[in-house]
KEGUKOL-513967 format. One record per residue (C-alpha): residue in three letters; z, x, y. Coordinates in steps of 0.1 Angstrom, whole numbers, plus 2048, in hexadecimal, padded with zeros to 3 digits. Each point is the difference from the previous one (the first is absolute). Layout:
N
ALAZXY
...
***
This chain:
884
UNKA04668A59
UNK80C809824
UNK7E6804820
UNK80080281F
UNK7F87DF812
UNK7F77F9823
UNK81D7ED813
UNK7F07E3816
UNK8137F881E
UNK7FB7DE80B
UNK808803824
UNK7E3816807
UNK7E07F17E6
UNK7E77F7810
UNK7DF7EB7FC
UNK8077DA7F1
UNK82180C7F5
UNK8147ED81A
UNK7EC7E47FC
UNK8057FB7DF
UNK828803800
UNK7FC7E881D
UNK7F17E97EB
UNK8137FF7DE
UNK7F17E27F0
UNK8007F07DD
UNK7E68137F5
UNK81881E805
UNK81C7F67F4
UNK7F07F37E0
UNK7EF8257FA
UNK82B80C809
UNK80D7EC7E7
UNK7E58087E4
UNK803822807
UNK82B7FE7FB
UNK7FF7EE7E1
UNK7FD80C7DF
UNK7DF8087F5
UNK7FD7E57E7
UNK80A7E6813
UNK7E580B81D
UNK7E58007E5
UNK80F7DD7F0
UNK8007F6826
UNK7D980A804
UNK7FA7F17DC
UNK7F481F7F4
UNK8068227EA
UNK7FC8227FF
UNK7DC7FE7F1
UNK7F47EC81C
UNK7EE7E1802
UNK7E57EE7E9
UNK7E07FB80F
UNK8027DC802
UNK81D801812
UNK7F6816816
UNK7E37EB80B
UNK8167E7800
UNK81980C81E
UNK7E2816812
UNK7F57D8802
UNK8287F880E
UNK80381B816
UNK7DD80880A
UNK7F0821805
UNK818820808
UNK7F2802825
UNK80E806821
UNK7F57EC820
UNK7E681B80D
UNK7F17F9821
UNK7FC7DD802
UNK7E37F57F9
UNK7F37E1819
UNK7F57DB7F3
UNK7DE7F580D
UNK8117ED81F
UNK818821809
UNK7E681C7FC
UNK7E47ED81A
UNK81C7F9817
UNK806824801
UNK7DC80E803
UNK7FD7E081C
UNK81B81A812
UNK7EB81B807
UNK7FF805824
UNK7D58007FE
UNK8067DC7EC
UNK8107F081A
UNK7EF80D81E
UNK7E57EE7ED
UNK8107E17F8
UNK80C7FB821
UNK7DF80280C
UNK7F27E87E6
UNK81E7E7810
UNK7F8807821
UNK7DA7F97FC
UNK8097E17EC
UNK8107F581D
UNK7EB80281B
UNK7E27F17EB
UNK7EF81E7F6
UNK7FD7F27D9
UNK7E481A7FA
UNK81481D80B
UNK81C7F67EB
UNK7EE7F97E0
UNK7F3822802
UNK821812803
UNK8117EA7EA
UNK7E88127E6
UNK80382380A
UNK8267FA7FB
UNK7F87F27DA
UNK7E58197FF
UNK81B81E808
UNK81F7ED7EB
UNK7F17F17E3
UNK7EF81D7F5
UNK819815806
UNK81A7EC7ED
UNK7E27FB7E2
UNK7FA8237FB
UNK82780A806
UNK80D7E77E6
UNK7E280D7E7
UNK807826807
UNK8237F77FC
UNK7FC7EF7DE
UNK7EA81F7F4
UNK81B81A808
UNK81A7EB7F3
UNK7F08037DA
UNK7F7822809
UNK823808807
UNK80C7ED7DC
UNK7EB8237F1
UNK81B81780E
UNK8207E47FC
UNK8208117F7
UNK8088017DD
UNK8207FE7EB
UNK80D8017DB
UNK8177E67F4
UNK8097F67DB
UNK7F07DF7F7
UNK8007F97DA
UNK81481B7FA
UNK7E6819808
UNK7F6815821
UNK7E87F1813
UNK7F1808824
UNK7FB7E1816
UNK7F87FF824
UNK81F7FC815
UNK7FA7E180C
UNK8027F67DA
UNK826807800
UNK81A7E37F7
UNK8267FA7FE
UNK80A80B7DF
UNK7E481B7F8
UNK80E8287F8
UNK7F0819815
UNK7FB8217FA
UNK80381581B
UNK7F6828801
UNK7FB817822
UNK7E17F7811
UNK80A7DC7F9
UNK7FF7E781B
UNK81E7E57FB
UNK7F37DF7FB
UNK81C7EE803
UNK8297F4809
UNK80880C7DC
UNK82180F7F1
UNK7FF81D7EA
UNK8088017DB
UNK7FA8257FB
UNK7FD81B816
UNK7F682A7FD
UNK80381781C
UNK7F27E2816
UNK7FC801826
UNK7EB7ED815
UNK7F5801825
UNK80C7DB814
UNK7F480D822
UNK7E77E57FF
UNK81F7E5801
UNK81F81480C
UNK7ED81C819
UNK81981B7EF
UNK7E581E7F5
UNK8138127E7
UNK7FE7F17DA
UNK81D7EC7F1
UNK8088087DF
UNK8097DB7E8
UNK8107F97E0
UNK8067E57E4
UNK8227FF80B
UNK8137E180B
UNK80E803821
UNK8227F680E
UNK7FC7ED81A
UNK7E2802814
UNK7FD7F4823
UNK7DB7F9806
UNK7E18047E6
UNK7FA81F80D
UNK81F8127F7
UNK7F77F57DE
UNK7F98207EA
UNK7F27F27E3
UNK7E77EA812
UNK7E080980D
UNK7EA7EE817
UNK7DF7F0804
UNK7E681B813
UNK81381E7FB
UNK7F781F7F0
UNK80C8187E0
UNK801824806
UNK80C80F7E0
UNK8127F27E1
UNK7F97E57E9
UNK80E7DC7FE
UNK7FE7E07F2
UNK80A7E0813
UNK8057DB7FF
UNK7EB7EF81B
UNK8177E5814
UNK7EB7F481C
UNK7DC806808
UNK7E87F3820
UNK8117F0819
UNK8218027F4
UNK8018217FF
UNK81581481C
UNK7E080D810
UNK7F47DA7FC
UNK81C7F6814
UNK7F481781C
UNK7D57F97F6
UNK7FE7F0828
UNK80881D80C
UNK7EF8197EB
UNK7DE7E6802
UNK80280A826
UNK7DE80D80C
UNK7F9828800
UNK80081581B
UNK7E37FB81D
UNK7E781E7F4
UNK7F0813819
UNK7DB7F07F7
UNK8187E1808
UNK808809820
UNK7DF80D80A
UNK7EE7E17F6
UNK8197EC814
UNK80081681F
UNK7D77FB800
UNK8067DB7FD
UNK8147FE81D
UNK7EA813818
UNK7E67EF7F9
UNK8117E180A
UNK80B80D81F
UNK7DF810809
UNK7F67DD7F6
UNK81A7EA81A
UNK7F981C819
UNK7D97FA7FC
UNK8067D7800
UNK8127FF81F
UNK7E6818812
UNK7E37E47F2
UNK80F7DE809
UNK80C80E823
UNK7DA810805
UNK7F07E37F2
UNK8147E9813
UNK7FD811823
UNK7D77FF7FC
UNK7FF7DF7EB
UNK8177E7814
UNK8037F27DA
UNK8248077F5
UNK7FC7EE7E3
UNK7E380F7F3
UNK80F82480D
UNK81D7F87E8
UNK7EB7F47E3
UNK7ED81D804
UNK81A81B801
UNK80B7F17DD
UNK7E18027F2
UNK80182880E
UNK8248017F2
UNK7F27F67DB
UNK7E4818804
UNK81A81B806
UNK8167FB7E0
UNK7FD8117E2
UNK8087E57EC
UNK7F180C7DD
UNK81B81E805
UNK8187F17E4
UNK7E27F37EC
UNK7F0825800
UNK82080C7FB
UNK8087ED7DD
UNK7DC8037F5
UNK7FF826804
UNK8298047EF
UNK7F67E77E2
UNK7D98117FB
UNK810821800
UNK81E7F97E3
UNK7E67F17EC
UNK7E6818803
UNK81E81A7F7
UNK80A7EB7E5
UNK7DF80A7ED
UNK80582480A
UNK8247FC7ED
UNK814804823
UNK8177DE7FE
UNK80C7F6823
UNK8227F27FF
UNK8047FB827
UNK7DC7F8814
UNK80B81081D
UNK8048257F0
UNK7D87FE7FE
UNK800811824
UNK81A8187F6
UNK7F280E7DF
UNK7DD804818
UNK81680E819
UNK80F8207EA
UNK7FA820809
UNK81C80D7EF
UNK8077FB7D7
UNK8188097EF
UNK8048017DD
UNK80E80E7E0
UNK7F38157E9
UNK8057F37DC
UNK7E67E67F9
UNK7ED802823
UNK7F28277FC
UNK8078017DA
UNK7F77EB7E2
UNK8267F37FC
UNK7FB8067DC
UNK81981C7F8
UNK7F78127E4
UNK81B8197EB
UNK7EE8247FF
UNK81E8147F8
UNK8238007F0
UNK812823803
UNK81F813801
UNK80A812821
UNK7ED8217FB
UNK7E17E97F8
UNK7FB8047DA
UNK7F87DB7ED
UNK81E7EF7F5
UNK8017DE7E6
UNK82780180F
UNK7FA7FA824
UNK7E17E47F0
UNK81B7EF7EC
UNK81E7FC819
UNK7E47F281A
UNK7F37E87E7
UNK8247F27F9
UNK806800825
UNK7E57E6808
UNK8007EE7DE
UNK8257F7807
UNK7FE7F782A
UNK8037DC808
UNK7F3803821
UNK7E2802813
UNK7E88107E9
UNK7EA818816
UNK7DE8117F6
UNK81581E7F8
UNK8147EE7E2
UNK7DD7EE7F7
UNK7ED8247FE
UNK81E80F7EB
UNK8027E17E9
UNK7D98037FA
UNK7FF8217FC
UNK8168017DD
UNK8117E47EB
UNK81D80D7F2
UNK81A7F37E8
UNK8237F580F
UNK80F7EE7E6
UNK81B8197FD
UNK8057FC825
UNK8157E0813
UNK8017FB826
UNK826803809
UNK7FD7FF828
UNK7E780581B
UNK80080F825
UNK7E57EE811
UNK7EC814818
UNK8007FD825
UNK7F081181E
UNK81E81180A
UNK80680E7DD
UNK7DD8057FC
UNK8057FE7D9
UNK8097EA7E7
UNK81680B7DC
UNK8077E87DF
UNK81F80A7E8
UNK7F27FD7DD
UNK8178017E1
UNK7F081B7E6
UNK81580D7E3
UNK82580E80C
UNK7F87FD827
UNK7F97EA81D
UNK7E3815813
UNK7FA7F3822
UNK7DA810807
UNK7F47FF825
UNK7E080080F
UNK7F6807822
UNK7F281681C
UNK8038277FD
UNK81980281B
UNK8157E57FB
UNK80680C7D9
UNK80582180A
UNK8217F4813
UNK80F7F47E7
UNK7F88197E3
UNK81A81D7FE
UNK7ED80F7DB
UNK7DC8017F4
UNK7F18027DC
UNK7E58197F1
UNK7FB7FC7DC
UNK8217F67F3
UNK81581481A
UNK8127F181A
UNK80881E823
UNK8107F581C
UNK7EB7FB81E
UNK80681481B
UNK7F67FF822
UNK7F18257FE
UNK7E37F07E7
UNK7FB7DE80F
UNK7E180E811
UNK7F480F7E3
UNK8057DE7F0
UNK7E97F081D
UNK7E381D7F7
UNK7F57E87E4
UNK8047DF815
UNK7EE80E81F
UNK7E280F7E7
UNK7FF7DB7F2
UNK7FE7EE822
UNK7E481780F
UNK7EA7F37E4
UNK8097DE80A
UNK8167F77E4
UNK81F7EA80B
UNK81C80B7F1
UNK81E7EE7F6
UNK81F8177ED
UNK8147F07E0
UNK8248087FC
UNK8197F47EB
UNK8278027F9
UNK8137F77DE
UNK8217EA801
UNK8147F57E5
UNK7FE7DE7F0
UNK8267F480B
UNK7ED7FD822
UNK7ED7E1807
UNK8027FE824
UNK7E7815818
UNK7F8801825
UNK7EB818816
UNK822818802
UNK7F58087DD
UNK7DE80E80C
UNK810823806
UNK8038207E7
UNK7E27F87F2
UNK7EB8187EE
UNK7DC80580D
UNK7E87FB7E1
UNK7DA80480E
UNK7E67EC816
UNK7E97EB7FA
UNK7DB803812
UNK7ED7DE806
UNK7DD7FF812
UNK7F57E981A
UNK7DA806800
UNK7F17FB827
UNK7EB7DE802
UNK7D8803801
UNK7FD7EE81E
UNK820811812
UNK7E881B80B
UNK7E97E480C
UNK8177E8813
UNK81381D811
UNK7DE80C80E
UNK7F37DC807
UNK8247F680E
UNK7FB82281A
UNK7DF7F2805
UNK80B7E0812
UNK81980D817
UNK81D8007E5
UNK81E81E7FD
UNK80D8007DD
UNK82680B7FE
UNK80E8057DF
UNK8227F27FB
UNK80F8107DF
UNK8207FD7EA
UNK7F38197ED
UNK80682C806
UNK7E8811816
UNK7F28157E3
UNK7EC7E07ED
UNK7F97F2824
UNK7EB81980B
UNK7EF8037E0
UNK7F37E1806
UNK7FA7FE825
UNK7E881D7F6
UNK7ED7F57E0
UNK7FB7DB818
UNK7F381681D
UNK81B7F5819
UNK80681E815
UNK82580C804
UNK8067FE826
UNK8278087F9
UNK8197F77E1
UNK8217F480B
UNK81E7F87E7
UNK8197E2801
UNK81A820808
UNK7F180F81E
UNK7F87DE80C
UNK8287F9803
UNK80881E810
UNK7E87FB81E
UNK80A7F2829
UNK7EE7E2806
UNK7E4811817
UNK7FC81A7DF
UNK7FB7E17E9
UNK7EC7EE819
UNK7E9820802
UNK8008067D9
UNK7F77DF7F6
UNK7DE7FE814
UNK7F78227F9
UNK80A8047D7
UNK7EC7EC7E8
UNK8148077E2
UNK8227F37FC
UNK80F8097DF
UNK8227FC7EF
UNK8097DF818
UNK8157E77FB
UNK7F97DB808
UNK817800822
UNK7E681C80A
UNK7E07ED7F9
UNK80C7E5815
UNK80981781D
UNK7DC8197FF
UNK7F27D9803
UNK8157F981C
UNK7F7818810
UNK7DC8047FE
UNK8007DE80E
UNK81680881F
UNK7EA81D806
UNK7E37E8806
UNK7EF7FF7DB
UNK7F97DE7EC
UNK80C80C7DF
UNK7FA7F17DE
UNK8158097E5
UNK7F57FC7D9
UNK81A8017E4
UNK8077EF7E4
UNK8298097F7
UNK8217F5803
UNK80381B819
UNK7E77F8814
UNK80A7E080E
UNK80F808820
UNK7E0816807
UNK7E87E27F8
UNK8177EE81B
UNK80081481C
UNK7D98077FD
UNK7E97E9817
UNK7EE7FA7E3
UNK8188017DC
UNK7E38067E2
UNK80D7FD7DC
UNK7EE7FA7E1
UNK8007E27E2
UNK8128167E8
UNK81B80D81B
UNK8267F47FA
UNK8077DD810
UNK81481281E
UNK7DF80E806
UNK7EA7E3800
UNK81D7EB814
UNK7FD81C81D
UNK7DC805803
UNK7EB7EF812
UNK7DD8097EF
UNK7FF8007DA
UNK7E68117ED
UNK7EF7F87E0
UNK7F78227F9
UNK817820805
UNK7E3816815
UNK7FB80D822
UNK7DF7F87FF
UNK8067DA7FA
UNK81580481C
UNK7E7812814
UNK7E97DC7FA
UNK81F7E880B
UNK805819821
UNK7D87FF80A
UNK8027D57FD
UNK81F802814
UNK7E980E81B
UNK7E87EE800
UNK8107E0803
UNK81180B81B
UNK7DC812810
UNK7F37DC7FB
UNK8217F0815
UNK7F881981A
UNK7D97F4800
UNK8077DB80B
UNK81E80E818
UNK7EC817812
UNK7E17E8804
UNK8177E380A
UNK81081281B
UNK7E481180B
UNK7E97E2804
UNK81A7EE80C
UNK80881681E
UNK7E080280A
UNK7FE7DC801
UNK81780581A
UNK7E4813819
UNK7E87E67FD
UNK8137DE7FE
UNK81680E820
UNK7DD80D814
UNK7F17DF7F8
UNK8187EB805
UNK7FB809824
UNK7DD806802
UNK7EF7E17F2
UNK8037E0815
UNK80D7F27D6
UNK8098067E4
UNK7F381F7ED
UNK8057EF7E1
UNK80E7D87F7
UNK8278027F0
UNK7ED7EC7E2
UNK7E981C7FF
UNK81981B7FF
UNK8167F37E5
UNK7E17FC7ED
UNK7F6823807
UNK81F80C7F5
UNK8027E87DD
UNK7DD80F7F9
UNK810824806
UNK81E7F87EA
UNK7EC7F37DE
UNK7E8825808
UNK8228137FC
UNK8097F17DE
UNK7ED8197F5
UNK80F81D809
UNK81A8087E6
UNK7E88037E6
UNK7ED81E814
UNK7F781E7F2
UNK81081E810
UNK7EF823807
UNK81281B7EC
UNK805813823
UNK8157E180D
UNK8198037E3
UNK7FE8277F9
UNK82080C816
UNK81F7E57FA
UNK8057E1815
UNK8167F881B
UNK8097E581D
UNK7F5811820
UNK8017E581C
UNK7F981881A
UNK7DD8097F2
UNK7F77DB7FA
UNK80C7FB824
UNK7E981B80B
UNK7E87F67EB
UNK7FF7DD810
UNK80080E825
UNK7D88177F5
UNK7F27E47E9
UNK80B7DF810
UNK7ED803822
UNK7E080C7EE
UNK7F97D47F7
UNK8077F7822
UNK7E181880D
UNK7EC7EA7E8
UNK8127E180C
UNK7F5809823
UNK7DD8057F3
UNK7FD7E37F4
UNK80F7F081F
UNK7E380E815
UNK7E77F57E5
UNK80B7DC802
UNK804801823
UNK7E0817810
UNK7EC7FB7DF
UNK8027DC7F7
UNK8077F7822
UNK8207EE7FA
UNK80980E829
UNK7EA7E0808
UNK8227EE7F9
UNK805808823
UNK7E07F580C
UNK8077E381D
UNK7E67EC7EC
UNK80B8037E2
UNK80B7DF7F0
UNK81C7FA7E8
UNK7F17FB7E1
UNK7EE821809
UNK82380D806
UNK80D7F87DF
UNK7DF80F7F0
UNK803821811
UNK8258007F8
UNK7FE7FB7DD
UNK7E18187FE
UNK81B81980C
UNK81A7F57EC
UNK7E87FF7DD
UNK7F0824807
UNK826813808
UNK80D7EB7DD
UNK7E580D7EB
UNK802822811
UNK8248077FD
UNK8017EB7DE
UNK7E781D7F2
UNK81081B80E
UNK8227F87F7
UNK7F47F77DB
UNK7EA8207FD
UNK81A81980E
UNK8148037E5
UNK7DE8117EC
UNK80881B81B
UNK8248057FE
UNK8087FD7DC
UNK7EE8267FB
UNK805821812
UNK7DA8057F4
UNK7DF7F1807
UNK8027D57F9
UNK7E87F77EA
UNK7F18237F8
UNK81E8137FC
UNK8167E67EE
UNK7FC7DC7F8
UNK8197E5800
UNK80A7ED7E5
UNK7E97E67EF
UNK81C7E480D
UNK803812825
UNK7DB7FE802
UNK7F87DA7F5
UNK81B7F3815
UNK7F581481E
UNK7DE7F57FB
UNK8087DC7F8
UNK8137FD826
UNK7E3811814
UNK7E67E87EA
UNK8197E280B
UNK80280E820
UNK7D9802805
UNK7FB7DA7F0
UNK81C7F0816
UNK7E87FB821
UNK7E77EE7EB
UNK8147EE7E8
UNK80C7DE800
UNK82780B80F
UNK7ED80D81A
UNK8077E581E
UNK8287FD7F2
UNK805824805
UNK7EB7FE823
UNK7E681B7F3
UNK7D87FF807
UNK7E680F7F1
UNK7FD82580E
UNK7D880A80C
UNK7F28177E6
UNK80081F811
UNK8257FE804
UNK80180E7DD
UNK7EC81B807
UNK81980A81B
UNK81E7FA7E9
UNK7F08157E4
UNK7FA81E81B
UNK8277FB80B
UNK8117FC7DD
UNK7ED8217F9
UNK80B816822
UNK8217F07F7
UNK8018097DF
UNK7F5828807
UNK816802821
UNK8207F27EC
UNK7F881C7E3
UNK7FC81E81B
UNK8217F380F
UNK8128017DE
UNK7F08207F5
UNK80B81081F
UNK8277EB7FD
UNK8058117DF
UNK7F4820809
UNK81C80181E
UNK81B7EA7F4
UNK7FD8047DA
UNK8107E37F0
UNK7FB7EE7DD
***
């Protein structure tokens, strides 16, 4: 059979290509050589046969070889992966503190640092390792799957399963699971852009080549983590895992993703608030040291400040929040295959999806079988049944709904050849041998069987077809799709028996026979989801294969109102300003082919949108790439799976709808410790800077500081198990620095006010200005000091602890929305330790004394005017500045 195949020029391939000629190794030239010899003596070479392995030996070399797995991102040994969280920038601002306090004798200081560092790396690295583990055996749910011969029967294994020796069989959809070289091959093309960069797909054979220059020119092998896209095939698996050609390159491709822009944002806030904190350091230890005369203790305390400023349960937050979320999902059937796409799926605004499956049942049901002038016709029933009895390929719910519609008899039938379908084709034909013919029967859409029929059958009369009654033809077709019906047409073509031979040049003169009508009842809970999904801030686009006709149908009988229906057709005729325009203001795209997916995508997200795209075909993978957030579905094709970055247990919007909501609030929870950290910290700034220069010492001890803060760190743990107002998470979610900057400038000075408050009530109040008093003596000094020092501590201690109450909710704390039973104990447990601390037994190590009685009177009155002035600010901040 002749077709047309894709030349590849090597000069130009791009992606690994290059690297792998470069780097011809025996691997290689062991899969050339097997792939140049005879068959038999490749399978004698592999110790195997056409029936495939036993199961024993099987186990036997999977135990030889190991698992069929690349090197993914590499995954760190205890030793590596605390070296690299001990490289965050807030870690070793920390650590070098610890050093430096070691140092100059400050063992107390040091101590307590040392274990806000464990504090902030060992849990993060606890509960990263655990979340990791869970969505590893999460991920083994949607592992890529295969079918291979083993005891002479098919079996589907996981790839990973695959050894040297085994027989796949490979069919489009397929995902290549290994260096293999083909024994048999039908109509068989398959897309190496993921090794070779080259986009167009390259059509491979059982022949032996001549002489081959690389393993790539070779075009009866196929390769490990490539794709089918039509035809059938059977192959004998050379190399699998590292071996493989993509193994040879695994470094490379095990190089981290792209920085994401919740990446970028949580770096960018990192780094201001360490140079907000060296700016505020520098401003303390010169202040200190001006009015002190105590260097030293200037220094000490400007690195106590400096830890005071640093949000170092950032990463901790961050890990706690990704790994809560994906397992949280995981029981609302949303699998996470990459943390970090959390943010994103909370972030869409934009989703994209198909139609089969998402707005309709996906289970096709045959209604009708007619002749072209719509009368019932067992002729057009019987040809369709042959049709998808006799295809070898990807069975679709089409062939499944005709097959269990009618069993008929087809012993006086053989298969003789078969045209595989493919999307440019957009229909599929088998040649079956019945009595004195060959008769090749094709099925397909409307329009592309009407191009190739030149007759058409009523009864038992064949008329030409002419173009003068091609629209009459459509009458019936149009009548048909209006009620929703898809409709696929069934030709057919009789050859004589002297020809064995057949290729999609023999798709022409056909004779147009009738259609057949299938029904793809709407979902329940479409209506539902699309409603709920509008709801929460999310524009559905429909993203359709299918004819306008059936689309619409549906759109309408879901409730999703038609803002515009554009076709694949008008879409290529359009100027890049007209497609820009048409793809934000249509929300029905019909009749599209997979290049155009990807590029609507594309574009939505240059036009500002976070876009999430659900689909679950082979012609949906570049789409599930170029989306922010790639959501595909257990039962999808492996190309699916492999692109997506969300997998779901269940094919519904309205299971989506759940995994979109936790994405938001994880990521309204993130925002909760951000916006209280900076906040609090900033106004820190006010009141260590005023007294700093006001008070003839210290405001606070450096021992007392860092004890503040560890105290403040363990109320925070908290935080990521919060409960989140349904206002907070009812629009979608996005990294907005500005606001939080904003945010920070109206809330942060609001503490220092108290601060100053409390600075007056120390000093006027409890008459610690008698420091100054020319008959004072020392030890009355160091009373009145650390009277000071103990009343600002437990003041700013409560405050800090308790704000969070305030910012965590748009509405009312306490009345209008609680916090979570964990937010609340560990809040409550600091302020009760921060309350015991004067009177316990740590009290003379940390340099505390026992505050009057009446002090908590005055605390009570300011921890309430704080809470109520912080919640007027905030109301009033939202109102003005909106934000999440």
């Amino acid at each position: 059979m002749t077709k047309p195949t894709y030349n590849r020029v090597p000069s130009s391939s791009k992606g690994f290509a290059p690297a792998i000629r470069a780097g011809s190794n025996e691997h290689e030239r062991r899969l050339l050589k097997l792939c140049t010899v005879p068959l038999e003596e490749a399978l004698a070479t592999l110790e195997t046969s056409p029936e495939g392995l036993t199961s024993s030996e099987a186990a036997q070399r999977l135990e030889n070889y190991g698992p069929n797995e690349l090197t993914h991102l590499k995954r760190l040994g205890f030793w590596e992966d605390l070296l690299h969280r001990f490289r965050s920038p807030l870690v070793i601002q920390l650590l070098l503190i610890a050093v430096v306090s070691a140092f100059i004798g400050e063992l107390r200081s040091t101590v307590i640092v040392s274990t806000m560092v464990l504090l902030s790396v060992g849990l993060s690295y606890i509960l990263d390792r655990r979340s990791t583990k869970a969505v590893d055996q999460l991920g083994k749910r949607v592992q890529p799957r295969t079918v291979v011969l083993r005891d002479g029967t098919e079996s589907e294994i996981p790839i990973s399963s695959v050894v040297p020796g085994d027989i796949v069989l490979l069919q489009a959809g397929s995902i290549i699971s290994a260096d293999l070289r083909l024994i048999t091959a039908k109509d068989f093309f398959v897309n190496e852009s993921a090794l070779t960069g080259e986009s167009l797909p390259v059509e491979k054979t059982a022949t032996i080549p001549a002489s081959p220059a690389s393993a790539l020119e070779l075009q009866n092998a196929c390769f490990f983590g490539t794709s089918v896209t039509s035809g059938t095939a059977r192959g004998l698996v050379v190399h699998t895992g590292q071996q493989t050609l993509f193994g040879t390159i695994s470094e490379r491709l095990a190089q981290k993703r792209d920085e994401t822009d919740f990446d970028r944002g949580v770096r960018s806030f990192t780094w201001l608030m360490i140079r907000f904190m060296v700016v505020m350091v520098i401003t303390v230890v010169f202040l200190v040291g001006l009015t002190k005369g105590n260097w030293m203790e200037a220094f000490l305390f400007g690195l106590s400040i400096s830890v005071g400023l640093t949000p170092e349960m950032l990463p901790m937050i961050i890990t706690v929040n990704l790994a809560k979320g994906a397992l949280t999902m995981a029981k609302k059937k949303v699998i996470i295959k990459r943390l970090p796409s959390i943010q994103n799926f909370g972030a869409i605004d934009t989703l994209c999806t198909d139609k089969t499956g998402t707005l309709t049942q996906d289970k096709v049901v045959l209604e009708k079988h007619v002749d072209i002038l719509g009368n019932p016709s067992e002729e057009v029933l019987n040809y369709a049944y042959l049709n998808s009895y006799y295809q070898t390929g990807l069975r679709n719910l089409i062939d499944r709904a005709i097959l269990e519609y009618v069993d008929l008899d087809t012993s006086e039938c053989s298969l003789v050849d078969e045209l595989p379908f493919d999307f440019q084709r957009r229909r599929m034909s088998v040649i079956v041998k019945y009595e004195d013919n060959h008769v090749l029967i094709c099925k397909g859409a409307v329009e592309e069987i009407y191009s190739c029929c030149n007759r058409y059958q009523i009864g038992d009369q064949i008329y030409p077809l002419v173009d003068v009654i091609r629209a009459d033809l459509f009458e019936e077709v149009e009548a048909l799709n209006r009620d929703g019906f898809r409709v696929l047409a069934i030709a057919y073509r009789e050859f004589p028996l002297d020809k064995a031979s057949f290729s999609v040049q023999d798709e022409a003169e056909l004779i147009l026979l009738g259609y057949i009508a299938f029904f793809d009842p709407p979902k329940e809970t479409a209506r539902e989801a699309i409603k709920v999904l509008d709801e929460i801030g999310i524009k559905v686009k429909v993203l359709t294969g299918d004819n306008g006709l059936v689309t619409e149908k549906v759109c309408k009988d879901v409730g999703l109102p038609i803002e515009r229906v554009v076709t694949g057709a008008e879409l290529a005729r359009l100027s890049p300003e007209e497609f820009n325009k048409t793809v934000e203001e249509a929300n029905v795209f019909v009749k599209l082919s997979p290049t155009q997916k990807e590029q609507i995508i594309r574009q939505l997200r240059q036009n500002g949108h976070v876009v999430g795209f659900m689909g679950d075909g082979i012609n949906d993978a570049p789409a599930l790439k170029a989306a922010d957030v790639g959501i595909s579905v257990d039962s999808a094709v492996d190309v699916a799976k492999e692109a997506a970055d969300i997998v779901l247990l269940e094919k519904s919007l309205l299971v989506l709808e759940a995994g979109i909501m936790e994405g938001r609030r994880v990521f309204a929870n993130l925002l909760k410790y951000i916006r209280m950290a900076a906040s609090s910290n900033f106004g820190n700034m006010f009141s260590v800077v005023g007294a700093s220069y006001l008070l003839p010492f210290l405001p606070m001890q450096p021992v007392q500081i860092l004890t503040n803060n560890l105290l403040y760190d363990v109320s925070q743990v908290g935080i990521p198990t919060d409960t989140v107002d349904p206002e907070l998470v009812a629009k979608p979610l996005k990294w907005d620095i500005s606001n939080i900057k904003r945010f920070i400038i109206y809330i942060g000075p609001i503490s220092s006010i108290f601060d100053y408050a409390t600075f007056a009530l120390m000093w006027f109040f409890f008459n610690c200005s008698d420091f100054l008093a020319s008959t004072a003596t020392a030890a009355q000094k160091d009373s009145l000091e650390k009277l000071f020092q103990t009343g600002w501590f437990v003041e700013s201690l409560l405050t800090q602890t308790l704000i969070v109450h305030i910012i965590r909710t748009k509405r009312i704390p306490f009345l209008g929305s609680r916090a979570s039973t964990q937010l609340m104990l560990t809040t409550l447990l600091i302020v009760a330790i921060g309350c015991w601390l004067p009177y316990s037994p740590f009290a003379n190590l940390l340099g505390f004394v026992p505050l009057p009685p009446i002090y908590w009177a005055w605390i009570a009155l300011f921890l309430v005017s704080y809470a109520a002035m912080t919640h007027c600010v905030k109301t009033w901040f939202f109102k003005r500045h909106g934000g999440n």
